[in-house]
C-alpha positions, 0 to 999 in steps of 0.5 A: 188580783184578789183583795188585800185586807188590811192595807190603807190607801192614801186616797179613798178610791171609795169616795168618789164619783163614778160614772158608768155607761148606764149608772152615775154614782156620787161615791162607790159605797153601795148600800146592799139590799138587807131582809129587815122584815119589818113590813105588814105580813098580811099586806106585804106594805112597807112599815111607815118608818120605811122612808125614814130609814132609807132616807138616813142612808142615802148617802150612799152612792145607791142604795138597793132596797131589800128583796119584794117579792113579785107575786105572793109565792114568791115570798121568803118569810115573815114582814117581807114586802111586796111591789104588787099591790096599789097599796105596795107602790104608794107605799114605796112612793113614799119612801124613794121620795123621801130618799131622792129628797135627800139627794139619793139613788135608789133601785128596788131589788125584786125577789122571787123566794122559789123553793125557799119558802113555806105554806107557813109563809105565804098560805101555799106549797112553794115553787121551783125549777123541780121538786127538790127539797131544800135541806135545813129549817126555814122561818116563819112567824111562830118560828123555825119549821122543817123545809117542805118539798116545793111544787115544780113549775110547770111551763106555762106557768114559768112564762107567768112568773117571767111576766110577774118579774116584768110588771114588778118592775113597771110598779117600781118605776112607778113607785119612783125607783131609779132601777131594778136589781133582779135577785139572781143569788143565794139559792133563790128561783133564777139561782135555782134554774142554774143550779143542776142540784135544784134544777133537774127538769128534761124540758127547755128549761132543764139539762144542759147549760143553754136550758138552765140560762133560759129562765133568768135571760127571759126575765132580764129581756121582759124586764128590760123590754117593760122599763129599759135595760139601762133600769136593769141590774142583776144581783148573782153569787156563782158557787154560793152554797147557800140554801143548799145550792150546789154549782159544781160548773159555776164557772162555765155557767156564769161565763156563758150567762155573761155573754149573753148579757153583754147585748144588754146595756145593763145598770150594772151586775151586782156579784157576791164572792168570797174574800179571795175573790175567785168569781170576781178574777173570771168574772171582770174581763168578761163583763165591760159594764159596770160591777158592783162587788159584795163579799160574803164572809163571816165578817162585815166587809171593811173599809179597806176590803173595800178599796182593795176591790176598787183598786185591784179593778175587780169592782166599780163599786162595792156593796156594803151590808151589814155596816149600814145597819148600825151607820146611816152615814157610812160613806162620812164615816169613811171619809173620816175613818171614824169608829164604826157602830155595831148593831146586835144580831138581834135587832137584823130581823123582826117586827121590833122597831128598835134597831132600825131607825134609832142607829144616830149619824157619826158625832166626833168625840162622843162616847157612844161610839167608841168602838172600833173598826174593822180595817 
């Protein structure tokens, strides 16, 4: 059963409670991880207004941080942060404490950029499952660049990242995380080891489907081995075309990743799809777990898409992205069905300040938000 646009329900599925095996949610609507690249370049450590921001949204049922690279190749572009460093983990320290004080639930999403970076970036060649380039420009702080051909992974240094994934996860619990959410989508290294366009290698780690599902299941297993696979999500988008990944057997590969995850009692698996939700309908029955939703479209997804995912039962929870930039208080504007706030394309990305903590919560009868809905 695929999401039905445009239909009102009587009651908001998306406000209430839930509670999974692993995860016990207040309400449904999920904050999705968002680039805001407003961290130090050269530190990778949070701005200080970081907490204020997450602070502000933590009405949300969880909110997911935006992607930290787990090693210094790993990162995709400018004003990116980390979870490596001393510095890094007091600095998220201070903003899960400022999101729990506001009774809120926070996972760290932990992010490997693969082939989609440049020297430009991080000082390096980038790395990936083999040496394909991706096509397209790529930014970096002086601006769009021509993608590079990025470096192939040798063995032993897979096992490497592996481990860097594992201890970003052990800062995060550190830094006071509820969890971890293991950036498995949109064309970065895990999506790119199942990938046959951006994974071409002969070894146990390439070729057939058992050999691409290697890398992302040892990286789940060293992550839930280090902190618990019930602190453990992983976020994937089968099909996704986006930073020229090609899946022609999304289907099989995806089913087949799946059911090996099934022996890990996860937080929950957090799927990207299309409006019609073609991975959702053979994704569902195969995942008994909890399962966070997010369409990707050319439009924020609505209130009402959202309620559709809920009581279609393609999704526990539904992520919401770009709403939450512009609405702090997003799940209190639902319940009111209030005028939502539209944010500027931009202020999404960048160094400046405006834009990020400066979005007010909801005032009935003000002028400033008069502007409508999607719904």
């Amino acid at each position: 059963m695929t999401p039905v646009s445009g239909f009102s329900f009587a009651f908001m599925r998306l406000l209430e409670a839930f509670r999974g095996t692993a995860i016990q949610l207040p309400n449904r609507v999920v904050m999705a991880p968002m680039t805001r690249g407003r961290a130090d370049d050269t530190t990778g450590v949070p701005h200080p207004l970081t907490a204020e921001y997450y602070a502000q949204r933590a009405g949300a049922g969880l909110i997911v941080s935006e992607g930290v690279w787990v090693n210094r190749t790993g990162k995709s572009g400018p004003g990116i942060p980390g979870l490596v460093t001393a510095r890094q983990v007091e600095a998220w320290r201070a903003v899960t404490k400022a999101v729990h004080g506001q009774g809120g639930r926070i996972f760290a999403q932990l992010w490997h950029a693969g082939r989609v970076s440049h020297p430009g970036v991080m000082g390096r060649t980038p790395v990936a499952p083999s040496a394909v380039r991706q096509a397209g420009r790529i930014f970096v702080a002086d601006g769009w660049r021509d993608t590079v051909e990025p470096r192939a992974l040798g063995e032993g240094e897979i096992g490497e990242v592996v481990q860097d994934f594992a201890t970003a996860a052990v800062a995060a619990v550190e830094a006071g995380f509820d969890g971890v959410e293991l950036h498995g989508a949109n064309g970065y290294l895990i999506q790119e080891f199942l990938a046959q366009n951006t994974n071409r290698r002969q070894d146990r780690y390439g070729g057939s489907v058992t050999a691409r599902l290697r890398f992302p299941l040892e990286v789940v297993a060293a992550v839930a081995e280090q902190i618990g696979a019930a602190k453990v999500a992983l976020r994937i988008s089968p099909g996704n075309p986006e930073n020229d990944v090609v899946e022609d057997d999304a289907k099989e590969v995806y089913s087949r990743l799946l059911a090996e995850l099934r022996r890990y009692e996860l937080a929950y698996l957090h799927v990207i799809d299309t409006p019609e939700a073609v991975a959702l309908s053979y994704l569902r029955p195969l995942w008994p777990g909890t399962l966070i939703a997010n369409l990707r479209s050319g439009e924020p997804t609505s209130q009402d898409e959202g309620e559709s995912l809920i009581e279609s039962g393609l999704a526990d929870a539904v992520a919401f992205g770009r709403l939450f930039i512009a609405n702090p208080d997003l799940p209190a504007r639902f319940a009111l069905r209030a005028p939502l706030a539209e944010a500027g394309h931009d202020v999404y990305y960048g160094a400046r300040l405006d834009g990020y903590t400066d979005f007010p919560a909801f005032e009935p009868g003000s002028a400033k938000f008069a502007c409508s809905a999607r719904s």
